[in-house]
OpenMM code with the backbone's topology and positions (N, CA, C; nanometers):
from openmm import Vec3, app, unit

residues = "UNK UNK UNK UNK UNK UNK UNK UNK UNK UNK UNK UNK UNK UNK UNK UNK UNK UNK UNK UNK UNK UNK UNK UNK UNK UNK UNK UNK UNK UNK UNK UNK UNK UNK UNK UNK UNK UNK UNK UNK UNK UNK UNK UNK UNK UNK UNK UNK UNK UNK UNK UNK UNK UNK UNK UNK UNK UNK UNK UNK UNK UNK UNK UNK UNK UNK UNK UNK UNK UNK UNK UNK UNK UNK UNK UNK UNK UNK UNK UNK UNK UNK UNK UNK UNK UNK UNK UNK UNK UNK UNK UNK UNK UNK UNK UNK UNK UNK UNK UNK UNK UNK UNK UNK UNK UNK UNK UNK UNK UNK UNK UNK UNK UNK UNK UNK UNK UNK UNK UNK UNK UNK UNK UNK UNK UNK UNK UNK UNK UNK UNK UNK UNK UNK UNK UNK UNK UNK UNK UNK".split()
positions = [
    Vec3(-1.6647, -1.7861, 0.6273),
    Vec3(-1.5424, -1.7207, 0.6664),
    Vec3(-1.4817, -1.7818, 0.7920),
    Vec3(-1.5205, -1.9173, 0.8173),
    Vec3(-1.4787, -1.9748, 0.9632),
    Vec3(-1.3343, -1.9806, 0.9536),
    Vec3(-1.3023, -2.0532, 0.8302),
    Vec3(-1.1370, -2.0914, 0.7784),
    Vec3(-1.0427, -1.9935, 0.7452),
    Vec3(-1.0867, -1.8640, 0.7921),
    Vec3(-0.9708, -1.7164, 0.7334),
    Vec3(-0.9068, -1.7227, 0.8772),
    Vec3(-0.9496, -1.7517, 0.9932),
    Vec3(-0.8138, -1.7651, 1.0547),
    Vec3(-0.7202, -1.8993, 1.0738),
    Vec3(-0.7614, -1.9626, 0.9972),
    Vec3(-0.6879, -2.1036, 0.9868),
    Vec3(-0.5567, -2.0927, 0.9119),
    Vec3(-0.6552, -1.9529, 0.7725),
    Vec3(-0.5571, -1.9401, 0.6430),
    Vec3(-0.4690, -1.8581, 0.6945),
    Vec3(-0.4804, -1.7929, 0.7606),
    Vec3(-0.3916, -1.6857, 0.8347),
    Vec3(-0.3188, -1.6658, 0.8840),
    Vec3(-0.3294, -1.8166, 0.9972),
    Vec3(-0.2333, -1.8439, 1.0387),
    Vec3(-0.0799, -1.9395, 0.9901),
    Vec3(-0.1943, -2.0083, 0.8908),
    Vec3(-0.0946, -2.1030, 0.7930),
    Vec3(-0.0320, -2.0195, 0.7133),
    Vec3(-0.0498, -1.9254, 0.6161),
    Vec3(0.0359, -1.8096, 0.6079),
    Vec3(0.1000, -1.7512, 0.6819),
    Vec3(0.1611, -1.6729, 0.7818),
    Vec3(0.1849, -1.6322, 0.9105),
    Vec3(0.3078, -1.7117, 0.9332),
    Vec3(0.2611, -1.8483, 0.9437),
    Vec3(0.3931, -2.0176, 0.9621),
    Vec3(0.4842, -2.0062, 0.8120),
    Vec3(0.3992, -1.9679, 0.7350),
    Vec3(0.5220, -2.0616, 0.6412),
    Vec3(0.6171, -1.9120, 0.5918),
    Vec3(0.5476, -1.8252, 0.6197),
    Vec3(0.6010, -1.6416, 0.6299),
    Vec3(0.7593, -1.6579, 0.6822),
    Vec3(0.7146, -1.7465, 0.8598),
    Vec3(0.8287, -1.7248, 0.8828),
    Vec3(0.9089, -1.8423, 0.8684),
    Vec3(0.8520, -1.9423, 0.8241),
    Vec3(0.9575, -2.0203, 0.7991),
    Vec3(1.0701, -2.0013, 0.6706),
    Vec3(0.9787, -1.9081, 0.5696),
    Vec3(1.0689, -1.8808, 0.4636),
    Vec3(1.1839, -1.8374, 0.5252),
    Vec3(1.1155, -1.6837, 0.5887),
    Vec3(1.2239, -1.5957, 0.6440),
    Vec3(1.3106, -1.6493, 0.7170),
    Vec3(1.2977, -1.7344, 0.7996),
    Vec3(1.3983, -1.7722, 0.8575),
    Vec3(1.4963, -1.8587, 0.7855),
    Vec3(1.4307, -1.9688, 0.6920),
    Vec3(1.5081, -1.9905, 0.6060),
    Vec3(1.6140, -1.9380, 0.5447),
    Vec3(1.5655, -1.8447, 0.5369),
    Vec3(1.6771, -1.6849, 0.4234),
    Vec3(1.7189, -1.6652, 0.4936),
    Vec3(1.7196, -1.6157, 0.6237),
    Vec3(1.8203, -1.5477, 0.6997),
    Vec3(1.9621, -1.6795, 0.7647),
    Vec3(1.9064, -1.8167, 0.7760),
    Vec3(2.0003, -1.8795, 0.7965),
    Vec3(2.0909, -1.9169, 0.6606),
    Vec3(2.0449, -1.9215, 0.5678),
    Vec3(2.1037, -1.9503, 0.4541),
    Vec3(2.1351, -1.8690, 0.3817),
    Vec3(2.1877, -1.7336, 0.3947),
    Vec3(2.2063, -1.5934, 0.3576),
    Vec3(2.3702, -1.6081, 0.3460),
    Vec3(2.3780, -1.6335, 0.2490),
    Vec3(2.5882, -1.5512, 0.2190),
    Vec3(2.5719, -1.4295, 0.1342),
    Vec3(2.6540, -1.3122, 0.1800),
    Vec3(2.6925, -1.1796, 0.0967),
    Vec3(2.7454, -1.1994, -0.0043),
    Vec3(2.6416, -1.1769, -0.1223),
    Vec3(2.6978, -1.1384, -0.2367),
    Vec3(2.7035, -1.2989, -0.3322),
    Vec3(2.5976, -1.3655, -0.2697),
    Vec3(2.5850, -1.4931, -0.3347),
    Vec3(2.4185, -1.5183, -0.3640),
    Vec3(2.3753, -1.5391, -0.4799),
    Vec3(2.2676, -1.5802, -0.5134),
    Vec3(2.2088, -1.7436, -0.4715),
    Vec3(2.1050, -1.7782, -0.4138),
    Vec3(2.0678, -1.8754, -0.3534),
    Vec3(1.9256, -1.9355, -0.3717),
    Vec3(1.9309, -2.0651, -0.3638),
    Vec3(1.7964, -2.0834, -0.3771),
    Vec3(1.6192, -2.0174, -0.2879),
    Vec3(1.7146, -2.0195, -0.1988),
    Vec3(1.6344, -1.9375, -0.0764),
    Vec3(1.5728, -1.8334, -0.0781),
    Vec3(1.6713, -1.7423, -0.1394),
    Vec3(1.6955, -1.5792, -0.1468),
    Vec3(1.5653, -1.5857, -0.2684),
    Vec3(1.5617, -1.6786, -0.3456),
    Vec3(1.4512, -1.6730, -0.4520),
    Vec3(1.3313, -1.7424, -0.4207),
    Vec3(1.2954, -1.7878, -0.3631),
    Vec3(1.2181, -1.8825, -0.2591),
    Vec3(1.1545, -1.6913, -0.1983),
    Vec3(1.2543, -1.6732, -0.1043),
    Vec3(1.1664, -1.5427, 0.0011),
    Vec3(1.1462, -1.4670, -0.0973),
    Vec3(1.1973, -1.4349, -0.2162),
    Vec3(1.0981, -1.3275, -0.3325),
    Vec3(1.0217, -1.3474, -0.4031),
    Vec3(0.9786, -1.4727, -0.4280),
    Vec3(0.8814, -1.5468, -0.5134),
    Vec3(0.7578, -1.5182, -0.3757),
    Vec3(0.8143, -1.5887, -0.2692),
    Vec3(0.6994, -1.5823, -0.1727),
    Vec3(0.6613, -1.4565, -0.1237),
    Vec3(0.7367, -1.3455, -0.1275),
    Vec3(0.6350, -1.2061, -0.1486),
    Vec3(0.6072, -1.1629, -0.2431),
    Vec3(0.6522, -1.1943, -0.3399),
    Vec3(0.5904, -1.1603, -0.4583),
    Vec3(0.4229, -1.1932, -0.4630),
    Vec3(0.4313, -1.3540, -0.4354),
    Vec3(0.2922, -1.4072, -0.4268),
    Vec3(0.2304, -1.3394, -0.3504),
    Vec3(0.2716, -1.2944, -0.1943),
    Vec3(0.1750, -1.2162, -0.0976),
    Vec3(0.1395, -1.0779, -0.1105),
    Vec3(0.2036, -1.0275, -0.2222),
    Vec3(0.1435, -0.8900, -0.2698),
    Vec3(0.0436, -0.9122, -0.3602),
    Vec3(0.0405, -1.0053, -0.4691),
    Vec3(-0.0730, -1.0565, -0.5231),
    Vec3(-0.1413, -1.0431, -0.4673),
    Vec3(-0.1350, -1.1446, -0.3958),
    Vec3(-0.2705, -1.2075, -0.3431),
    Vec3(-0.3106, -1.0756, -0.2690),
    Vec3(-0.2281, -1.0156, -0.1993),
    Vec3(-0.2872, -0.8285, -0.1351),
    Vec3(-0.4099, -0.7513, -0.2049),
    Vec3(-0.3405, -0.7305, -0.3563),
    Vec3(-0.4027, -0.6810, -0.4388),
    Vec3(-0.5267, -0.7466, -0.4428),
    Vec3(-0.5288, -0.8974, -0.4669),
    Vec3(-0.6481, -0.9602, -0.5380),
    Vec3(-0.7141, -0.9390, -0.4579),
    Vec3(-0.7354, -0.9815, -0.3234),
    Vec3(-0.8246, -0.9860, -0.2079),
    Vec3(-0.8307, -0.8204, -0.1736),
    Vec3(-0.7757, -0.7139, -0.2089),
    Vec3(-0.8035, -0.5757, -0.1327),
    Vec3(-0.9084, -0.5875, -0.2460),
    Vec3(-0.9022, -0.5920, -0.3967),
    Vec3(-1.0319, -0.5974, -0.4967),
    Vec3(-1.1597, -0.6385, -0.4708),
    Vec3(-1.1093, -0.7774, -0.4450),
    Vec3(-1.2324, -0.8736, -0.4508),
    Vec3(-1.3214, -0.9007, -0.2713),
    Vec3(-1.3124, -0.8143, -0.2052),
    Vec3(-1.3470, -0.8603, -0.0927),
    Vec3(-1.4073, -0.7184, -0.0781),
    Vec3(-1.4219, -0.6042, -0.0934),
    Vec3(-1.5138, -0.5005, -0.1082),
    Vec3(-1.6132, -0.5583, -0.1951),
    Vec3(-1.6183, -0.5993, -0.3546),
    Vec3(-1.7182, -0.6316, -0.4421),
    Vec3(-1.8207, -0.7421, -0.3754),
    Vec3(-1.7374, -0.8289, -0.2985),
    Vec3(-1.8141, -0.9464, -0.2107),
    Vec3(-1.8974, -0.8757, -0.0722),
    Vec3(-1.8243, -0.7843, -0.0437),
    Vec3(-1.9044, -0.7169, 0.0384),
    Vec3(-2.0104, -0.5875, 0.0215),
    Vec3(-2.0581, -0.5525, -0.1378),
    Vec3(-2.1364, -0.4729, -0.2417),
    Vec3(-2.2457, -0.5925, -0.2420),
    Vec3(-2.2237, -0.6738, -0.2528),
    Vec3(-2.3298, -0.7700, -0.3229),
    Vec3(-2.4015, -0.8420, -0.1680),
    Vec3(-2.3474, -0.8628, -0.1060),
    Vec3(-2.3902, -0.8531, 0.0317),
    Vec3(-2.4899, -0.7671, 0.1344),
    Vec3(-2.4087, -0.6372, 0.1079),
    Vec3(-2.4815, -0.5413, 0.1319),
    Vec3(-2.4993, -0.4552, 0.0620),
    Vec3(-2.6084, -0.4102, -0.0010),
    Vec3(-2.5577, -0.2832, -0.1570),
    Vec3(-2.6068, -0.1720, -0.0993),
    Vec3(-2.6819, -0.1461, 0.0122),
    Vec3(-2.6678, -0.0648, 0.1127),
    Vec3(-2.5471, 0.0252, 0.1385),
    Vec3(-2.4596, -0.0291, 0.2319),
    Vec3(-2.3080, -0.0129, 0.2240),
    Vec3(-2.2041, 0.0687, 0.1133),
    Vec3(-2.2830, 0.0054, 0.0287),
    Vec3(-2.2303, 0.0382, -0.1002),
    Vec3(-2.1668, 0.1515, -0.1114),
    Vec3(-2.2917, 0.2057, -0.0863),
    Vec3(-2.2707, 0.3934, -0.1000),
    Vec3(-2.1463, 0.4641, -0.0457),
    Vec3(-2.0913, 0.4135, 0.0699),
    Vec3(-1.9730, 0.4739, 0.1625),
    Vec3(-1.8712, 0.4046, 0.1057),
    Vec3(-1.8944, 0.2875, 0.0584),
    Vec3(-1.7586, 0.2214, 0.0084),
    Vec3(-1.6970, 0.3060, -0.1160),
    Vec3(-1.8506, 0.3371, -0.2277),
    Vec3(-1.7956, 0.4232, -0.3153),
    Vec3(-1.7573, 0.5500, -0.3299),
    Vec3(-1.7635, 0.6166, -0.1828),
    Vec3(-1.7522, 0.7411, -0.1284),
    Vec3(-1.6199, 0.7685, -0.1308),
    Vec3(-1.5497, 0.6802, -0.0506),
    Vec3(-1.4106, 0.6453, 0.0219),
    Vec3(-1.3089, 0.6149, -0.0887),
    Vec3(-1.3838, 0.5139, -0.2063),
    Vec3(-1.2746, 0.5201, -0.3359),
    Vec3(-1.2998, 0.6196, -0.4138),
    Vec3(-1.3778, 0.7054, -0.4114),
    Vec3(-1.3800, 0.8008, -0.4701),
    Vec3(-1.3216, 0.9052, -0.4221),
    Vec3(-1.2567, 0.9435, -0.2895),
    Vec3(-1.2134, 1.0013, -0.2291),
    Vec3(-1.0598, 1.0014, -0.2756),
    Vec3(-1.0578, 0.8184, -0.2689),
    Vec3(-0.8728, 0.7878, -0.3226),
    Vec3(-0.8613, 0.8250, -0.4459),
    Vec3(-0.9248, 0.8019, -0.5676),
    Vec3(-0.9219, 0.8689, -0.7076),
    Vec3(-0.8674, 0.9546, -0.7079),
    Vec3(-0.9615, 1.0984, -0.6602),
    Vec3(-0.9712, 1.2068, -0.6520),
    Vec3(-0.8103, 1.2751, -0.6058),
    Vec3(-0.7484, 1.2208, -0.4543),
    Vec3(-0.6345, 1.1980, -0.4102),
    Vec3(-0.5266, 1.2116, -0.5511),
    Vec3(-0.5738, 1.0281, -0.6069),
    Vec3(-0.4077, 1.0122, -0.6708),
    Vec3(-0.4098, 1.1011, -0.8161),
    Vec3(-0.5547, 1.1643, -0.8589),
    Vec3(-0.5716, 1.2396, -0.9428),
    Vec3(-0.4717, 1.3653, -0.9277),
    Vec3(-0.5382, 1.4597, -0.7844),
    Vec3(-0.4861, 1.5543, -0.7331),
    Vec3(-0.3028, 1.5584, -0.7574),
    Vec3(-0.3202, 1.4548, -0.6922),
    Vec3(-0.1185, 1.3857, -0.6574),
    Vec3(-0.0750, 1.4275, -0.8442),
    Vec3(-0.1173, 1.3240, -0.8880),
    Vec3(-0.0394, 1.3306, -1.0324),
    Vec3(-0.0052, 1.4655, -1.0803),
    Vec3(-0.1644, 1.5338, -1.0672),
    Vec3(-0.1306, 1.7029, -1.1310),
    Vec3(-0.0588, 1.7761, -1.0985),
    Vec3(-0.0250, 1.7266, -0.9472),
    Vec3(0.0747, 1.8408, -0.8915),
    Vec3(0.2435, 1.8266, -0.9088),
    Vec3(0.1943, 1.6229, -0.9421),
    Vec3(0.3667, 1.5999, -0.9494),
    Vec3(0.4256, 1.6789, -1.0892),
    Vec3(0.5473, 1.6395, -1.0719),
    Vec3(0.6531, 1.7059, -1.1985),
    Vec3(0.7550, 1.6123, -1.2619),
    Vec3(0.7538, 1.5761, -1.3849),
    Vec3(0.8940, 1.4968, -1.3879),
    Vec3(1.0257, 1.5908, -1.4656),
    Vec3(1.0204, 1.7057, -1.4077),
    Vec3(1.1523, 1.7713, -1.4110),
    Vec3(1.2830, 1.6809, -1.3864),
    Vec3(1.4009, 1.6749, -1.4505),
    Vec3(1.5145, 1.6005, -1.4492),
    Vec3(1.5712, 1.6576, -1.2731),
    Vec3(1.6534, 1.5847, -1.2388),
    Vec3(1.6917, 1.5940, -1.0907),
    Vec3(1.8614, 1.6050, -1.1028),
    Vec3(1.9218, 1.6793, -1.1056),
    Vec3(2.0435, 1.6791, -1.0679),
    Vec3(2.1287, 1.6327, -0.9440),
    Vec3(2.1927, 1.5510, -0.9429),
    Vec3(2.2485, 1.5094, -0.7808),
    Vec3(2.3676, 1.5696, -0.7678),
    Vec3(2.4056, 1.5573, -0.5983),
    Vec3(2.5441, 1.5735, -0.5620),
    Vec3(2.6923, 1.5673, -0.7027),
    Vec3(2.6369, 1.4251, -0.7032),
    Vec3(2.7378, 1.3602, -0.8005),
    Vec3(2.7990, 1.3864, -0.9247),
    Vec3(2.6985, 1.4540, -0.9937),
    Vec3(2.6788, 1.5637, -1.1332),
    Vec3(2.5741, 1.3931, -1.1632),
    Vec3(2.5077, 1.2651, -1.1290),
    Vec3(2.4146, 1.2253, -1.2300),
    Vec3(2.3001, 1.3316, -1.2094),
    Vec3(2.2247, 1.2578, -1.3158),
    Vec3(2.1154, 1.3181, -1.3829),
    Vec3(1.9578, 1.2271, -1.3644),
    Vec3(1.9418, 1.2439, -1.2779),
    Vec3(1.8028, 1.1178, -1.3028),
    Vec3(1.6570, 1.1947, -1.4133),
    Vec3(1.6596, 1.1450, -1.5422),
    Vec3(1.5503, 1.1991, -1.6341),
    Vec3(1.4620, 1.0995, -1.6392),
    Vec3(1.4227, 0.9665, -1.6136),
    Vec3(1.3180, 0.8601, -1.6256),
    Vec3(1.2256, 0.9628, -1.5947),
    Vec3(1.1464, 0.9688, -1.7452),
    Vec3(1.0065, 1.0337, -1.7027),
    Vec3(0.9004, 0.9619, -1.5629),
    Vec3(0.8633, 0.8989, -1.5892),
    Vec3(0.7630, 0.8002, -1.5472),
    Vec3(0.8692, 0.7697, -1.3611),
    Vec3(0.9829, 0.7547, -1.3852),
    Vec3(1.0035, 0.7363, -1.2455),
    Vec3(0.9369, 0.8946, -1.1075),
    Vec3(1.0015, 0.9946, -1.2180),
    Vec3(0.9978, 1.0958, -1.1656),
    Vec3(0.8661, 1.1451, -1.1274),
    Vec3(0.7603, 1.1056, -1.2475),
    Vec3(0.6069, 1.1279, -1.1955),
    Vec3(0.5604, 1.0630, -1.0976),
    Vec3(0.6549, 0.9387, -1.1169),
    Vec3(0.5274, 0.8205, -0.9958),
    Vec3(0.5840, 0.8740, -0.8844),
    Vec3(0.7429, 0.8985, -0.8636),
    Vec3(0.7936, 0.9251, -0.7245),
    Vec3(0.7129, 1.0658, -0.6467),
    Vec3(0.7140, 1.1393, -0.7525),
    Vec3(0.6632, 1.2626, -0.6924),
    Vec3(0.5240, 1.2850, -0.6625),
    Vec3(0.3949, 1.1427, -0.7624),
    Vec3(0.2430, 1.1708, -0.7141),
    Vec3(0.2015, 1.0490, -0.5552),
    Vec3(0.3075, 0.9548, -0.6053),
    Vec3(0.3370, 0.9005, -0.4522),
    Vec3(0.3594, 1.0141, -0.3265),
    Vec3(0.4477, 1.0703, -0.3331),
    Vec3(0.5132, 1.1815, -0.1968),
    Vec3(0.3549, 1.2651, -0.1942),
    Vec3(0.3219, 1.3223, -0.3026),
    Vec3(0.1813, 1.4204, -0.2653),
    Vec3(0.1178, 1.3184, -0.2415),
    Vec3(0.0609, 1.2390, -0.3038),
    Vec3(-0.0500, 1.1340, -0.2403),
    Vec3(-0.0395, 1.1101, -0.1019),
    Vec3(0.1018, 1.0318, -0.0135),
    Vec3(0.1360, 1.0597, 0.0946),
    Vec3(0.0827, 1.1856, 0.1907),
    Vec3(0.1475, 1.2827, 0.1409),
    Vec3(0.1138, 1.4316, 0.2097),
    Vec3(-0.0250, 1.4672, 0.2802),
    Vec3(-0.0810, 1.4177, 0.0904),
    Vec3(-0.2462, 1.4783, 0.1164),
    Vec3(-0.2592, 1.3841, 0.2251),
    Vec3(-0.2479, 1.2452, 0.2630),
    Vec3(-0.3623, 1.1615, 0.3671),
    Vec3(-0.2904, 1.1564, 0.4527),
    Vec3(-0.1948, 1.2056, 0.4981),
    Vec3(-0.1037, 1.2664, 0.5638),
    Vec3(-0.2098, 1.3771, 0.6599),
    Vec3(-0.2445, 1.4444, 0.5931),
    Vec3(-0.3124, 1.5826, 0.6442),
    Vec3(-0.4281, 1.5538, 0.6295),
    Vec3(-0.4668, 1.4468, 0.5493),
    Vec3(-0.6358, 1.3709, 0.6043),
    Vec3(-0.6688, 1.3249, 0.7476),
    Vec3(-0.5354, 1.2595, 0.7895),
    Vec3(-0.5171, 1.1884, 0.9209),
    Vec3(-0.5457, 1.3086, 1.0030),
    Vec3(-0.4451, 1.3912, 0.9985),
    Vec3(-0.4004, 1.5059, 1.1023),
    Vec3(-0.5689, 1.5684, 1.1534),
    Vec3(-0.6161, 1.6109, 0.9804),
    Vec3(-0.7953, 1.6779, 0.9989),
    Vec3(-0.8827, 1.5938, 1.0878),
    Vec3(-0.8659, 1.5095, 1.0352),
    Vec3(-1.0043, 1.4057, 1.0992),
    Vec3(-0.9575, 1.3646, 1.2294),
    Vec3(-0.8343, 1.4024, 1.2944),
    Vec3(-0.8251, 1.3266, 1.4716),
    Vec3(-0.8537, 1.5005, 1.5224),
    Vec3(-0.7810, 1.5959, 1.4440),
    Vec3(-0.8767, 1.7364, 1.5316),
    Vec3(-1.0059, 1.7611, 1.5143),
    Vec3(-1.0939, 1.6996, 1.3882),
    Vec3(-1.2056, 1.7082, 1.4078),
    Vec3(-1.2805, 1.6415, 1.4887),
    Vec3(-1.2339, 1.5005, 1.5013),
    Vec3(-1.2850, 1.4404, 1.5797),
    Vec3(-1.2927, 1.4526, 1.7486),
    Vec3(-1.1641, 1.5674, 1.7890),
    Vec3(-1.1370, 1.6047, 1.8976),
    Vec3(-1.2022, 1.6915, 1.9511),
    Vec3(-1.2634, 1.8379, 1.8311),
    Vec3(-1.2698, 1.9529, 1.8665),
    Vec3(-1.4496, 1.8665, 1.8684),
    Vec3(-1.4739, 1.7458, 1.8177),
    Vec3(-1.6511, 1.7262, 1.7817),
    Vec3(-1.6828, 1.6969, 1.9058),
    Vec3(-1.6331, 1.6048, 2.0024),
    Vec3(-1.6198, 1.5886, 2.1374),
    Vec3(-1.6050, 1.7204, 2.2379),
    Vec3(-1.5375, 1.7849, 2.2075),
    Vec3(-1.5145, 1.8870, 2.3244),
    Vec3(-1.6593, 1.9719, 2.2954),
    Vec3(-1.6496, 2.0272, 2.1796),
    Vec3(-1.8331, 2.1055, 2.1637),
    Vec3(-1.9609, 2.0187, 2.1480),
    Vec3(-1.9437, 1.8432, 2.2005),
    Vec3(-2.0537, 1.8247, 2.2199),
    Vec3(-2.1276, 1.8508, 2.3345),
    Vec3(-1.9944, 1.8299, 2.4034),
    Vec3(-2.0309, 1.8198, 2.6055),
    Vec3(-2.1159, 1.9494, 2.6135),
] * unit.nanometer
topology = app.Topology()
chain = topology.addChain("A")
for resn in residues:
    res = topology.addResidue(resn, chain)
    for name in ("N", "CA", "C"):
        topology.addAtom(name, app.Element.getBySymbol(name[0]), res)
């Protein structure tokens, strides 16, 4: 792992060289080579997000299988979460201002087990800094 901050940084450089690219070569309302250039190149860096958030826990199972146990604690925790999330979401149709109508099933579920998913670790955060506060004050 000597070369992950080498890669890191060489990612990091060419990050912003895209971006800057795009932003100097940016006209409103004109499609550009650039403009497809900086979406191809995040496109790729969410990949690669995904691949490496996968594959770099399993590398670290086989390493330590010890470990293991908390790692599968913690995704089991998120399951459980986007499980929770889904059941509670709704894809009821949405009426707007406007008189549209937004009915996309599937938009309406994901938007709404996203927002609870949010919520819940939302209020995971909130628990665990007062627990961690109130664990300190009644240790003294």
């Amino acid at each position: 792992m000597k070369y992950l901050s080498i890669i890191k940084y060489i990612l990091l450089i060419v990050s912003a060289i895209v971006v800057i690219a795009g932003a100097v070569t940016f006209v409103d309302g004109e499609e550009n080579a650039t403009l497809n250039l900086m979406l191809g190149w995040s496109f790729a860096m969410v990949i690669l997000t995904i691949v490496l958030t996968i594959v770099m826990p399993l590398v670290a199972v086989f390493q330590n299988p010890k470990s293991a146990v908390r790692s599968l604690i913690g995704l089991g925790v998120i399951v459980v979460v986007f499980l929770v999330s889904y059941a509670l979401a709704t894809d009821d149709p949405i009426t707007l201002a406007s008189g549209n109508v937004i009915d996309n099933s599937f938009e309406l579920k994901f938007s709404d087990t996203a927002l609870y998913a949010t919520y819940i670790a939302f209020a995971g955060v909130i628990l665990s800094i007062l627990y961690g506060e109130l664990y300190k004050v009644f240790k003294k």
